[in-house]
VOVOLO-138347 format. One line per 8 residues: number of its first residue (from 1); their letters; for each residue x, y, z of C-alpha. Coordinates in Angstrom, 1 decimal. Each point is the difference from the previous one (the first is absolute). Example, Ala and Ser with C-alpha at 12.3 -4.5 7.8 and 13.67 -1.06 7.14 Angstrom:
<mifis>
1> AS> 12.3 -4.5 7.8  1.4 3.4 -0.7 .
</mifis>
This chain:
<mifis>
1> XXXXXXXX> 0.0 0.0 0.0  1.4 3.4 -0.9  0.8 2.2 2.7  1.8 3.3 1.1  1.2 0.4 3.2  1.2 3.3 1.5  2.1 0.9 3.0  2.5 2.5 1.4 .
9> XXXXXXXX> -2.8 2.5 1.4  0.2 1.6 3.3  0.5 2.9 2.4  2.5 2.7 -1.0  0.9 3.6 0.4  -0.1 2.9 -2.3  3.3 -0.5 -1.5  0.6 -3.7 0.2 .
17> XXXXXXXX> -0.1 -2.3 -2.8  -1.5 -3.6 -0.2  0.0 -3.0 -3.0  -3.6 -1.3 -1.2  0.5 -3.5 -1.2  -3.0 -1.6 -2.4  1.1 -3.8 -0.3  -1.6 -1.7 -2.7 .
25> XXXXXXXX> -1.0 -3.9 0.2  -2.4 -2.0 -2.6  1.5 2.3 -3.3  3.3 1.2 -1.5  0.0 3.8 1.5  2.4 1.5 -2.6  -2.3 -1.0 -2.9  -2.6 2.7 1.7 .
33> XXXXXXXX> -0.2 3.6 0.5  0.1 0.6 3.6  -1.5 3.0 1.9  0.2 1.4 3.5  -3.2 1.7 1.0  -1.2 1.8 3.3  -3.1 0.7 2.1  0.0 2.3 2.4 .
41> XXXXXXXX> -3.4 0.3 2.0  -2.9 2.0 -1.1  2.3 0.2 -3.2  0.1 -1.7 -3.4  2.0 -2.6 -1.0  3.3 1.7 -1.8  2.2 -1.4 -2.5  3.6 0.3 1.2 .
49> XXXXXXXX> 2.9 -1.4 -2.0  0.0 -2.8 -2.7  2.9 -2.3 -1.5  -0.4 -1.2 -3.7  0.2 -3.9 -0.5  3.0 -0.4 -3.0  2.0 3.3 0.6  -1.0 0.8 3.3 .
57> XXXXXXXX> -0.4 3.6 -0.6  -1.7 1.8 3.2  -2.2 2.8 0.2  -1.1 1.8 3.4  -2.8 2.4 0.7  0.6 3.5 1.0  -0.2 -0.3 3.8  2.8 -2.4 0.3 .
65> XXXXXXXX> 2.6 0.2 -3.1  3.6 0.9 1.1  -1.2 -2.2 3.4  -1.1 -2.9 -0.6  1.7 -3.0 -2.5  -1.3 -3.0 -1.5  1.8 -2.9 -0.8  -0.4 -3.9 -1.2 .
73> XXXXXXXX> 2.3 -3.1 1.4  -1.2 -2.4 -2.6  1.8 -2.8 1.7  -2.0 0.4 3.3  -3.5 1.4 -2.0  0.0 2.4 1.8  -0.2 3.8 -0.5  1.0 2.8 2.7 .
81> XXXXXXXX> -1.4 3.4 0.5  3.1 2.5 1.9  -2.1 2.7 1.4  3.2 2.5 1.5  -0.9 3.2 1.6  -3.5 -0.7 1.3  -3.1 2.4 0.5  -2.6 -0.2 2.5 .
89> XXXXXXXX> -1.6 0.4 -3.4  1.2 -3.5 -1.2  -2.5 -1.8 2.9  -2.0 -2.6 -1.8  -0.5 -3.4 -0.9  2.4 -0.8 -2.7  -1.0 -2.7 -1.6  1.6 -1.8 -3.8 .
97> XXXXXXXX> -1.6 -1.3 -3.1  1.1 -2.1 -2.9  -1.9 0.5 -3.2  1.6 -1.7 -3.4  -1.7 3.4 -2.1  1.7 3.5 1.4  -3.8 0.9 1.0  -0.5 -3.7 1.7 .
105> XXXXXXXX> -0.2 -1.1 3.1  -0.4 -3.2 0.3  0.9 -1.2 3.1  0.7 1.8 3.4  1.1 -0.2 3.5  -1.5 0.5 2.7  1.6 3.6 1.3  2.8 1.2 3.0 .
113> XXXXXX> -0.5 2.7 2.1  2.5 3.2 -0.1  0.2 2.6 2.6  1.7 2.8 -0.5  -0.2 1.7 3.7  2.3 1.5 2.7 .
</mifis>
């Protein structure tokens, strides 16, 4: 059964930096496009970064680029999110999603909590 796991979430000051993990079981991650979303509550759901399958090219949106990276280990199917330099702002359920179309998602996991507080 295909499934994406994500971990790495946690408690963190305004500053600090933490490594999202989205393990991929069931399914060959690196033929997918992977995303990283967040939800923040009373908030929509916001599109965050995304890694291309083939090339790997990554885009980011607007609140987090020069911050956050994404990146694929295609030996451990697995894909990382390195949020640096974290915002209150950046509180949220993060959660990943693997579609095999750029505007797919196909499969997700099941979210990890951020929180950006001092």
């Amino acid at each position: 059964q295909p499934q994406l796991v994500e971990s790495g979430g946690g408690l963190v000051q305004p500053g600090g930096s933490l490594r999202l993990s989205c393990a991929a079981s069931g399914f060959t991650l690196s033929w997918y496009y992977v995303h990283w979303f967040r939800q923040a509550p009373g908030k929509e759901r916001e599109g965050v970064s995304c890694i291309s399958k083939g090339n790997g090219s990554a885009d980011y949106s607007d609140s987090v680029k020069g911050r956050f990276t994404i990146s694929r280990d295609s030996a451990k199917n697995t894909v990382y999110l390195q949020m640096n330099s974290l915002k209150p702002e950046d509180t949220a359920v993060y959660y990943c999603a693997a579609g095999i179309g750029r505007g797919r998602t196909d499969y997700w996991g099941q979210g990890t909590q951020v929180t950006v507080s001092s």
